[in-house]
BALOBA-1460 file (C-alpha; in Angstrom, 3 decimals):
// residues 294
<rec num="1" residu="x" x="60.071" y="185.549" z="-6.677"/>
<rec num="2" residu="x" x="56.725" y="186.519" z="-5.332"/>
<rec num="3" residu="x" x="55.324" y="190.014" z="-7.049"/>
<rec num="4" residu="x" x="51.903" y="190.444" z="-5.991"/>
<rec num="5" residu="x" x="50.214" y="188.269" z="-3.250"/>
<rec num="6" residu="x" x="50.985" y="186.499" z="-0.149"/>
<rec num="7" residu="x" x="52.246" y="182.743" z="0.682"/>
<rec num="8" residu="x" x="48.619" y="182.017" z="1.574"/>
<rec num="9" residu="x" x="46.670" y="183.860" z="-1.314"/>
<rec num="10" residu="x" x="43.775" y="182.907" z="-2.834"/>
<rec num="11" residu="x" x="45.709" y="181.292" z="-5.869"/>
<rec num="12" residu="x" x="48.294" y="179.206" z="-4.352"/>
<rec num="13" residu="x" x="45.471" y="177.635" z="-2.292"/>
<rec num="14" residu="x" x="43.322" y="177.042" z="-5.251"/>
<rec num="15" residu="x" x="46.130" y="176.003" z="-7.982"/>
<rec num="16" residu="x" x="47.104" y="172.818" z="-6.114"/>
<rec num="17" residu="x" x="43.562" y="171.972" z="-4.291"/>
<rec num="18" residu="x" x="41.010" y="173.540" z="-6.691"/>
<rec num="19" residu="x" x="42.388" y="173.802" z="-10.284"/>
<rec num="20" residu="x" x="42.841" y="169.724" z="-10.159"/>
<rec num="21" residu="x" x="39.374" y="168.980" z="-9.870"/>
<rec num="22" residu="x" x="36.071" y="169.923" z="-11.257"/>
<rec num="23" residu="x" x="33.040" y="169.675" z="-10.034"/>
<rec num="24" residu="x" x="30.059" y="168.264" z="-11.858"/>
<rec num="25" residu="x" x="26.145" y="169.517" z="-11.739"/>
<rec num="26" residu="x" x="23.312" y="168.414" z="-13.813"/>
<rec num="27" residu="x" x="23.676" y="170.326" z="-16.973"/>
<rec num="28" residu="x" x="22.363" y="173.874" z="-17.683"/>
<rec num="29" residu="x" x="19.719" y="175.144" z="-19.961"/>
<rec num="30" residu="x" x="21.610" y="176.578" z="-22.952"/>
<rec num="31" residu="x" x="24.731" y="177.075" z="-23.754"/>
<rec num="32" residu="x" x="26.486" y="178.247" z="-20.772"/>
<rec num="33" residu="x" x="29.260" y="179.647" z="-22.478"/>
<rec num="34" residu="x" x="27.622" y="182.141" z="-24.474"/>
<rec num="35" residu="x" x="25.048" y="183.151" z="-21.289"/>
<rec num="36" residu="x" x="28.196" y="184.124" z="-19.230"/>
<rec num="37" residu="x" x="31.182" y="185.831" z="-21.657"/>
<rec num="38" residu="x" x="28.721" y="187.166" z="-23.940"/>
<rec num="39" residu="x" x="27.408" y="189.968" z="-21.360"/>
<rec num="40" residu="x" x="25.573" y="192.888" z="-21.823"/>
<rec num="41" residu="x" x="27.355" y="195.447" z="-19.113"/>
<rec num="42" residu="x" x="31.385" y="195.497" z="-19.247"/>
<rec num="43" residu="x" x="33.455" y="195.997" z="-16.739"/>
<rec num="44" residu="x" x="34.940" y="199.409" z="-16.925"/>
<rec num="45" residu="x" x="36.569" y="200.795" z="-20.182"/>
<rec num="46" residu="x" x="39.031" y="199.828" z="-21.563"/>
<rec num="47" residu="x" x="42.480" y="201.233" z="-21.094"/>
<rec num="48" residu="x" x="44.046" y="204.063" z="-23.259"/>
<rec num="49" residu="x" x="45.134" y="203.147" z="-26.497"/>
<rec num="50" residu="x" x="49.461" y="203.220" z="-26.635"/>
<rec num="51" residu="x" x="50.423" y="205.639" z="-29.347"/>
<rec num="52" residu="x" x="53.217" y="203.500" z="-30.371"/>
<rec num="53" residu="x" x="55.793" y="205.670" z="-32.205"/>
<rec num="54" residu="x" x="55.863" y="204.757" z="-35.720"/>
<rec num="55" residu="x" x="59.755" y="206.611" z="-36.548"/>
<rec num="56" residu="x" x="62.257" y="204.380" z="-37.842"/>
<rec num="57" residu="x" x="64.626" y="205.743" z="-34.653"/>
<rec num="58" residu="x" x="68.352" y="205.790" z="-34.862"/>
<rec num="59" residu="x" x="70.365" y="202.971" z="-34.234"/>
<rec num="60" residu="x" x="71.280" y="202.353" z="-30.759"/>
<rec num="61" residu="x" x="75.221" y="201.141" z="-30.488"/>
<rec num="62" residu="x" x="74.849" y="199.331" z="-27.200"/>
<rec num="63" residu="x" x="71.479" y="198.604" z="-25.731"/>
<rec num="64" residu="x" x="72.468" y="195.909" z="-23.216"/>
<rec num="65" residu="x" x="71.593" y="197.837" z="-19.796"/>
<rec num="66" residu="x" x="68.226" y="199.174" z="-21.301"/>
<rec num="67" residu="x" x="67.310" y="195.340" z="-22.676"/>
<rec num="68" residu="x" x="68.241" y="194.359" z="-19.437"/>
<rec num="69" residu="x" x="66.027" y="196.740" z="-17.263"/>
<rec num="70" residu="x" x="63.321" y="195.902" z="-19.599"/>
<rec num="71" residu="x" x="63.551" y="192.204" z="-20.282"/>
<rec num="72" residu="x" x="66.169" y="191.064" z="-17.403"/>
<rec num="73" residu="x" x="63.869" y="189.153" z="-15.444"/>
<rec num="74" residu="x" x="62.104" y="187.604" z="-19.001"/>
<rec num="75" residu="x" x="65.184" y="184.919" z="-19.402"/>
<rec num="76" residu="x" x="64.288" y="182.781" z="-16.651"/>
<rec num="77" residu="x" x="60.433" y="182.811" z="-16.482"/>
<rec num="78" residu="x" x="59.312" y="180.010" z="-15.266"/>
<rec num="79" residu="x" x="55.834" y="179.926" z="-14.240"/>
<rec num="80" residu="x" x="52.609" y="183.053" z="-13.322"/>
<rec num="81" residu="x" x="49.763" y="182.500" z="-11.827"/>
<rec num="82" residu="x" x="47.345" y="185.105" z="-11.990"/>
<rec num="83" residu="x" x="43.504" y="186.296" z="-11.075"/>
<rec num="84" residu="x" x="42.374" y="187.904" z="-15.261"/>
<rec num="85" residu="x" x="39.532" y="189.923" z="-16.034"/>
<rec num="86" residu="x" x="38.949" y="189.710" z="-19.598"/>
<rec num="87" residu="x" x="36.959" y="191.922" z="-21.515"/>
<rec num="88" residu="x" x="36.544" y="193.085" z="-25.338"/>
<rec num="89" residu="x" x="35.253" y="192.282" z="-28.419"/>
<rec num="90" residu="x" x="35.660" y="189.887" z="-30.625"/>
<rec num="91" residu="x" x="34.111" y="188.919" z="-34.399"/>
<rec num="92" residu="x" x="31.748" y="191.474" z="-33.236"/>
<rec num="93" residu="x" x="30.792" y="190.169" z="-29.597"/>
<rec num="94" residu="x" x="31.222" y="191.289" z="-26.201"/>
<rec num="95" residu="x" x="33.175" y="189.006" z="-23.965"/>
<rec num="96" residu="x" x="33.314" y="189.002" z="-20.072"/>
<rec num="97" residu="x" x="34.896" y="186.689" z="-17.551"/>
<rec num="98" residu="x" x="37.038" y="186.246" z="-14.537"/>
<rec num="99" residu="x" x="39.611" y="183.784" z="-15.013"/>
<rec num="100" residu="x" x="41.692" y="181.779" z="-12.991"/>
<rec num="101" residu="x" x="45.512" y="181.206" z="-14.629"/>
<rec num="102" residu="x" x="48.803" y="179.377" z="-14.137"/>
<rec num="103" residu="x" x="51.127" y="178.805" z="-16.824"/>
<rec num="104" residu="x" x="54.412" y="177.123" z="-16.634"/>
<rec num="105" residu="x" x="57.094" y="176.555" z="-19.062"/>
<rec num="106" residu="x" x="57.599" y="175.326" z="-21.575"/>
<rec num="107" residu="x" x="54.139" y="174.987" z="-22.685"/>
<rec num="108" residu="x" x="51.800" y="174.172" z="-20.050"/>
<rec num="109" residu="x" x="48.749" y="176.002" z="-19.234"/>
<rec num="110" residu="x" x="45.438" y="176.257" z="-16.722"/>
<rec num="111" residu="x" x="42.690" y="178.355" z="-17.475"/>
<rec num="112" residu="x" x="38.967" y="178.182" z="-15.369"/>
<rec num="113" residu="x" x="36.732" y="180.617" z="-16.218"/>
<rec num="114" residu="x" x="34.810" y="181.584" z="-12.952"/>
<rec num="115" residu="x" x="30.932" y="181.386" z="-12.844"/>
<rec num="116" residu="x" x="29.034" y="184.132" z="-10.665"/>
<rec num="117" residu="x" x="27.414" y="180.953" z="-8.998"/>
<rec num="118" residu="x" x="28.408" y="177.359" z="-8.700"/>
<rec num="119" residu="x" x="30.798" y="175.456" z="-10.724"/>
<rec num="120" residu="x" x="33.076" y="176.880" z="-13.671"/>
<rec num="121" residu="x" x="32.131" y="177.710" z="-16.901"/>
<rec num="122" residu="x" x="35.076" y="175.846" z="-18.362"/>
<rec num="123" residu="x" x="38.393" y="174.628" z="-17.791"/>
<rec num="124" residu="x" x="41.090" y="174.448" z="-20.029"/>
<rec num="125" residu="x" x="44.249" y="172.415" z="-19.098"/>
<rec num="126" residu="x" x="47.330" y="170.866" z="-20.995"/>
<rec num="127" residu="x" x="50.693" y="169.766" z="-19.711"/>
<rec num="128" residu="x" x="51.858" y="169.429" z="-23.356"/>
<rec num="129" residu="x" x="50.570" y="167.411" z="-25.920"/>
<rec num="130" residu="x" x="48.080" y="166.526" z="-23.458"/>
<rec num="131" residu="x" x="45.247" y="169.433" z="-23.669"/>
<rec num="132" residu="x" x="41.512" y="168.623" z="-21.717"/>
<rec num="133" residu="x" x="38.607" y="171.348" z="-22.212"/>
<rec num="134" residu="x" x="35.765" y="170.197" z="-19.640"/>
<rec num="135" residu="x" x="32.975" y="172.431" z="-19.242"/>
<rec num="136" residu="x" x="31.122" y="171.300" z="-16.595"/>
<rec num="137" residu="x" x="28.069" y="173.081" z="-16.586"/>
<rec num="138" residu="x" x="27.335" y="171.394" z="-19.950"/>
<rec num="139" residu="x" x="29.289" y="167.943" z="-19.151"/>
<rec num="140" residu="x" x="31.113" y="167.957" z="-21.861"/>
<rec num="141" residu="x" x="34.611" y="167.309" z="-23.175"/>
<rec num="142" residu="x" x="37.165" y="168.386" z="-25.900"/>
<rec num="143" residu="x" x="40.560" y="166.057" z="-26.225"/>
<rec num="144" residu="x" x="43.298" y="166.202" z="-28.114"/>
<rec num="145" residu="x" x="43.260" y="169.905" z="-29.917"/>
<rec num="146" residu="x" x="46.122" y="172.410" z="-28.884"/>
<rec num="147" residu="x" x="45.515" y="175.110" z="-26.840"/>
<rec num="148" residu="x" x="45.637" y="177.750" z="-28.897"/>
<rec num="149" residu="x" x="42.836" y="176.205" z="-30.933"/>
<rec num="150" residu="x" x="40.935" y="175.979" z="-28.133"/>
<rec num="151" residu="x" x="41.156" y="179.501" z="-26.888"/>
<rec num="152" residu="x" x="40.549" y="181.007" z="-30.543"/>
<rec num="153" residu="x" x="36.949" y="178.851" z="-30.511"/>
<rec num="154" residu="x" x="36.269" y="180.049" z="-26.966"/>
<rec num="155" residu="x" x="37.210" y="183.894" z="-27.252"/>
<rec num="156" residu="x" x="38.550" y="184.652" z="-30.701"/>
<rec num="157" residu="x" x="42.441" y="185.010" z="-30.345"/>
<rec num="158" residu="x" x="44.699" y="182.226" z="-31.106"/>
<rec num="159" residu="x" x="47.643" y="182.650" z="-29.077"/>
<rec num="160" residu="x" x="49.942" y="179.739" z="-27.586"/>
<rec num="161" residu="x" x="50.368" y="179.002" z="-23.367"/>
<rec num="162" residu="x" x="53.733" y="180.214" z="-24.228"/>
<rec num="163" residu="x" x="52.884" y="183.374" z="-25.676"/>
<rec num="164" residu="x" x="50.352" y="184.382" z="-23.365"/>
<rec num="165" residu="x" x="53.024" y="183.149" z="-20.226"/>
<rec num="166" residu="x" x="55.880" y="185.713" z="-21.591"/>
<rec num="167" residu="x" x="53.209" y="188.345" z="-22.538"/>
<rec num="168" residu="x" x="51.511" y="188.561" z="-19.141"/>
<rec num="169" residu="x" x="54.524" y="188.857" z="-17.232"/>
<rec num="170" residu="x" x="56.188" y="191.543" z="-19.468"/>
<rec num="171" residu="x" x="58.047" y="189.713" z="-22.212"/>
<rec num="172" residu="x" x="57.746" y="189.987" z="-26.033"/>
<rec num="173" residu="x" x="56.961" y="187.032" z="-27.100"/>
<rec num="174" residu="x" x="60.090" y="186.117" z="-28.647"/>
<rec num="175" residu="x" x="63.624" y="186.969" z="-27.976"/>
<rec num="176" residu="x" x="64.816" y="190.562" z="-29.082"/>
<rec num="177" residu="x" x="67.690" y="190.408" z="-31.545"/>
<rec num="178" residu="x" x="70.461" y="192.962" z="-29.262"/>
<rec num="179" residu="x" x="71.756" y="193.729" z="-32.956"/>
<rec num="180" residu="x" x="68.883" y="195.791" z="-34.230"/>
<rec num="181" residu="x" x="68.177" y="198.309" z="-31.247"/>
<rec num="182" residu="x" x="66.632" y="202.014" z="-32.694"/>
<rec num="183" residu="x" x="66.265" y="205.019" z="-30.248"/>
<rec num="184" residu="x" x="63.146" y="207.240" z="-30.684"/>
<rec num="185" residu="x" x="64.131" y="210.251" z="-28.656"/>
<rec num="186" residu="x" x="64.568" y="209.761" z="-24.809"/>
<rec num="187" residu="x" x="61.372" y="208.156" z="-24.172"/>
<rec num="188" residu="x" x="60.797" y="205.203" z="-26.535"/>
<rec num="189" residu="x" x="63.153" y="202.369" z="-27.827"/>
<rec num="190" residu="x" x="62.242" y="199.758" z="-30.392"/>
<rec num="191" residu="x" x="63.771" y="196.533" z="-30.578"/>
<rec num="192" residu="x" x="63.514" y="193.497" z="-33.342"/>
<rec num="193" residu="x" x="62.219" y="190.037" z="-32.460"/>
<rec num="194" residu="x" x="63.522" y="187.224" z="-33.731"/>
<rec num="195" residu="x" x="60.144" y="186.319" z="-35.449"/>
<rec num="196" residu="x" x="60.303" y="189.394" z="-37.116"/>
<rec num="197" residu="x" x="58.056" y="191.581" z="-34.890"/>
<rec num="198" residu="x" x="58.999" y="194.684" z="-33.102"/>
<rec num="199" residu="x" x="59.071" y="194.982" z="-28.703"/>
<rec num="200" residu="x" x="58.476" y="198.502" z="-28.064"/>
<rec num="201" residu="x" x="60.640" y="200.036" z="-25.046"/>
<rec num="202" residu="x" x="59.441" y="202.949" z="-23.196"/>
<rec num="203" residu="x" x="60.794" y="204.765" z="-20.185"/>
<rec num="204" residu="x" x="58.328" y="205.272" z="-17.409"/>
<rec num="205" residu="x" x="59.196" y="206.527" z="-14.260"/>
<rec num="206" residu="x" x="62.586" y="206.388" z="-15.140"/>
<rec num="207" residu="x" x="62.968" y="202.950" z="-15.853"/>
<rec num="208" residu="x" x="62.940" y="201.128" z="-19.332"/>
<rec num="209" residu="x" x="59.699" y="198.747" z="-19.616"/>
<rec num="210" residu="x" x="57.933" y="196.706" z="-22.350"/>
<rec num="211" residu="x" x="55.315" y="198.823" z="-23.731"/>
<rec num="212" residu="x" x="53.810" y="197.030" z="-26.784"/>
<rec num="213" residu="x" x="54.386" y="194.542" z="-29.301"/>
<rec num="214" residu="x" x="53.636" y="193.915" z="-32.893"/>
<rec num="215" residu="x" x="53.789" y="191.216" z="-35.007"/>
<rec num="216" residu="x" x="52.104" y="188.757" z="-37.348"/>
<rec num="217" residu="x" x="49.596" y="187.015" z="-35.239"/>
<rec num="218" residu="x" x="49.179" y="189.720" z="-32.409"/>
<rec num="219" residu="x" x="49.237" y="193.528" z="-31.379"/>
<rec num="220" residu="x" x="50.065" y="193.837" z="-27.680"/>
<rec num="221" residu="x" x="49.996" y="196.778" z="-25.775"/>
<rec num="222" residu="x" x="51.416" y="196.665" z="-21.716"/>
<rec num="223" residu="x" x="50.255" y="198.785" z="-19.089"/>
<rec num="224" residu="x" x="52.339" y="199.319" z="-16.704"/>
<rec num="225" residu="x" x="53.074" y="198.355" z="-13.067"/>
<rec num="226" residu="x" x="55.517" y="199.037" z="-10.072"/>
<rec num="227" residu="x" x="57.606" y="196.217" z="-11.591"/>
<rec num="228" residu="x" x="58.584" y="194.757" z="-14.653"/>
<rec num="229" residu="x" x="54.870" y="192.781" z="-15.173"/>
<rec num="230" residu="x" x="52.380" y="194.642" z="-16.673"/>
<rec num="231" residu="x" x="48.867" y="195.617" z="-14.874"/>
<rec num="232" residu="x" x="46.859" y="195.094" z="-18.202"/>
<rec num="233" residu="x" x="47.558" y="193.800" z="-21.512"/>
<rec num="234" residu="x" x="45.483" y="194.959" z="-24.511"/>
<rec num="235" residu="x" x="45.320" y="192.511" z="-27.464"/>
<rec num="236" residu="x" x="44.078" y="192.911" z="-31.008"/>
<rec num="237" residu="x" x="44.298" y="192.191" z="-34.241"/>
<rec num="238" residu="x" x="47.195" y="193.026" z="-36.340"/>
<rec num="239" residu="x" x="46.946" y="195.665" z="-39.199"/>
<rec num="240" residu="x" x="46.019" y="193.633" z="-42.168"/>
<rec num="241" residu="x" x="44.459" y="190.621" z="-40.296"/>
<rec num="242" residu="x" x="42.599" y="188.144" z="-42.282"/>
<rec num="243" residu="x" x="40.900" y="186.635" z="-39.633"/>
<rec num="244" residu="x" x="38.116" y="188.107" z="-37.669"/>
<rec num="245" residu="x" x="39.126" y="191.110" z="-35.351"/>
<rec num="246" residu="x" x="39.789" y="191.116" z="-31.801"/>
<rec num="247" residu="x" x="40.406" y="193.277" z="-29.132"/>
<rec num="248" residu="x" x="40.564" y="192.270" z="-25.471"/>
<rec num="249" residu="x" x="42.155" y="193.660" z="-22.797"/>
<rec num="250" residu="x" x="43.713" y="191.359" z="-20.060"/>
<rec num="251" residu="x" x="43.549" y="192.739" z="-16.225"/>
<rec num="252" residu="x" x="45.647" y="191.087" z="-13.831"/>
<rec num="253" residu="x" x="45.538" y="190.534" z="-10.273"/>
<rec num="254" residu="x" x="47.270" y="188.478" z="-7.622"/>
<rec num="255" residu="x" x="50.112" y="187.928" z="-9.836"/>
<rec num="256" residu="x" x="52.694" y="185.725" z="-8.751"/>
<rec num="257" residu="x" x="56.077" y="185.038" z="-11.009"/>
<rec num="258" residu="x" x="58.356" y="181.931" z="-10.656"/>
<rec num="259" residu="x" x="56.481" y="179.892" z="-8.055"/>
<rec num="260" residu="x" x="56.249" y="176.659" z="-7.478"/>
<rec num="261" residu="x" x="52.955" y="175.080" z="-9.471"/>
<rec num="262" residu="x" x="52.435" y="171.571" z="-8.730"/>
<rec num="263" residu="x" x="51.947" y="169.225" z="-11.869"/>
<rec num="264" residu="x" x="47.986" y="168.429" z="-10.935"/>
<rec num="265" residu="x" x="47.521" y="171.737" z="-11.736"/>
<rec num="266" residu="x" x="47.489" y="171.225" z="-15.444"/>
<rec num="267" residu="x" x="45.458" y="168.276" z="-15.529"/>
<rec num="268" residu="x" x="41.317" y="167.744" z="-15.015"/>
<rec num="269" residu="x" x="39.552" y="165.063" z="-13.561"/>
<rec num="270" residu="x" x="36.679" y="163.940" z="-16.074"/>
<rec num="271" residu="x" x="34.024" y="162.492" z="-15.588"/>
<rec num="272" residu="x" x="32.800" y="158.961" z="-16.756"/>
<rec num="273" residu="x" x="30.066" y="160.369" z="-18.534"/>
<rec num="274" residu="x" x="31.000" y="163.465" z="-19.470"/>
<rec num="275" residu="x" x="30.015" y="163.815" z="-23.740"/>
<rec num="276" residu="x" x="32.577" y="164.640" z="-26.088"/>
<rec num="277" residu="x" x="32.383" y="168.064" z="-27.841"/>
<rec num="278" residu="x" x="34.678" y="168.639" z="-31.313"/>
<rec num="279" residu="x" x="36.193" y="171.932" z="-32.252"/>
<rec num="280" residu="x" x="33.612" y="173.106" z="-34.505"/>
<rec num="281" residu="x" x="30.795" y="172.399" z="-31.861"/>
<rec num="282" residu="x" x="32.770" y="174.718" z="-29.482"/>
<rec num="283" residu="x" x="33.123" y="177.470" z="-31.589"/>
<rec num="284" residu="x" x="29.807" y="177.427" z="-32.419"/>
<rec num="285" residu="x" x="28.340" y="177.432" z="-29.642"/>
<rec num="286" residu="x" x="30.609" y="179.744" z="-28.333"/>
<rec num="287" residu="x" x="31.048" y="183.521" z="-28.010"/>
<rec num="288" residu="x" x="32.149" y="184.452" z="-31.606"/>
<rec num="289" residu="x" x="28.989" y="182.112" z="-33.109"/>
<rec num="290" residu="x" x="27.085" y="184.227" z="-35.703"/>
<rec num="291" residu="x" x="23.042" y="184.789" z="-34.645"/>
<rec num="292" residu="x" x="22.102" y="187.302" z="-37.129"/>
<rec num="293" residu="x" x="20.530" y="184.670" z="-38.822"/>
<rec num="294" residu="x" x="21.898" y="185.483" z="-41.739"/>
């Protein structure tokens, strides 16, 4: 099922051709990283904030057709692909890139972070337990961390390829438990998770779609689209978060559900001489590093 985009868009040439190789220049002055999603001028605001309802609601008796208008199409997601514009703060920075996505179940993931000129700023792939971070402009390599790790060091939210796969297109991020369904008037619907968060249901339009989430790890908030995927997804940090705040908002483009992604996709060809880089290098040398000096 093809939502946005055409047989020959821009992402199903690149996935397959593009996304499987990298391509290597001598290595910049600096930290690339920080010159390019730390940026001074953001890209439009933000979307509205959700007022998620905060009313216990009434028990619903049978929510199947509204779960399924909402969350039909979340059962058999497969893979997305998608064009992201990510933008927010995070730990107190300002973080700004184009990215270039495909994600695939169960756990698979591509991310390459587009450069204004010449080669990408990084790319992230892992079919698995197998999980590459090359960032070319610096020639340099991370192995063996998961991707979730990897994407807290590099922009301050730690969220699995899974996660961020059912999120995009729509889904909470766990299954909803069809047992504990609450009615908030004739707008809004909430609806337990079987982690123990709560999938917020609103009707727009006239049809029942995911609105937000909440839960331990992540707030989500959808906005959305002619279908069931989202336009934008805002992400921040949960009420009573330990860990340094985020907020980032997610704009997609291009978006295309349940396609086929070939398996190159989620590897990277390194080079021979490429230096390794640990975890703690990355994040600090990434956006969230502190330079107050301090």
């Amino acid at each position: 099922m093809t939502l946005v985009g055409t047989p020959g868009s821009r992402l199903r040439r690149l996935l397959p051709m593009r996304l499987a190789r990298a391509v290597i220049t001598p290595r910049a002055t600096g930290t690339v990283i920080v010159a390019i999603l730390l940026t001074a001028v953001a890209a439009g605001c933000a979307p509205r904030r959700v007022a998620l309802p905060t009313a216990t609601g009434t028990p619903v008796a049978d929510a199947t057709s509204i779960l399924a208008e909402a969350l039909g199409h979340c059962a058999g997601l497969r893979t997305l692909t998608a064009e992201i514009g990510l933008s927010g703060r995070a730990a107190g920075q300002r973080i700004r890139v184009r990215l270039i996505a495909g994600l695939a179940a169960p756990d698979r993931i591509r991310l390459e972070a587009m450069a204004p000129l010449g080669p990408p700023v990084f790319i992230l792939a892992s079919a698995g337990e197998d999980t590459t971070l090359l960032l070319p402009r610096d020639d340099r390599v991370l192995r063996g961390e998961p991707p979730a790790a990897i994407l807290e060091a590099l922009a301050g939210i730690r969220v699995t390829a899974a996660a961020l796969r059912r999120l995009l297109a729509g889904c909470p991020v766990e299954e909803v438990d069809a047992r504990d369904v609450r009615a908030i008037g004739e707008e809004w619907v909430l609806a337990r998770t079987r982690d123990g968060g709560t999938a917020y249901l609103r009707r727009v339009n006239g049809r029942w779609r995911l609105a937000g989430v909440r839960g331990a790890a992540l707030d989500g908030e959808l906005d959305p689209g002619a279908h069931a995927q989202p336009v934008a997804v805002r992400l921040s940090s949960p009420q009573g978060s330990t860990g340094p705040p985020f907020d980032l908002t997610l704009r997609l483009s291009q978006v295309e559900i349940d396609t086929d992604v070939p398996d190159e996709a989620f590897t990277v060809r390194v080079p021979a001489d490429a230096a390794a880089i640990s975890l703690d290098e990355l994040r600090q040398s990434g956006p969230l590093r502190d330079r107050s000096g301090s």
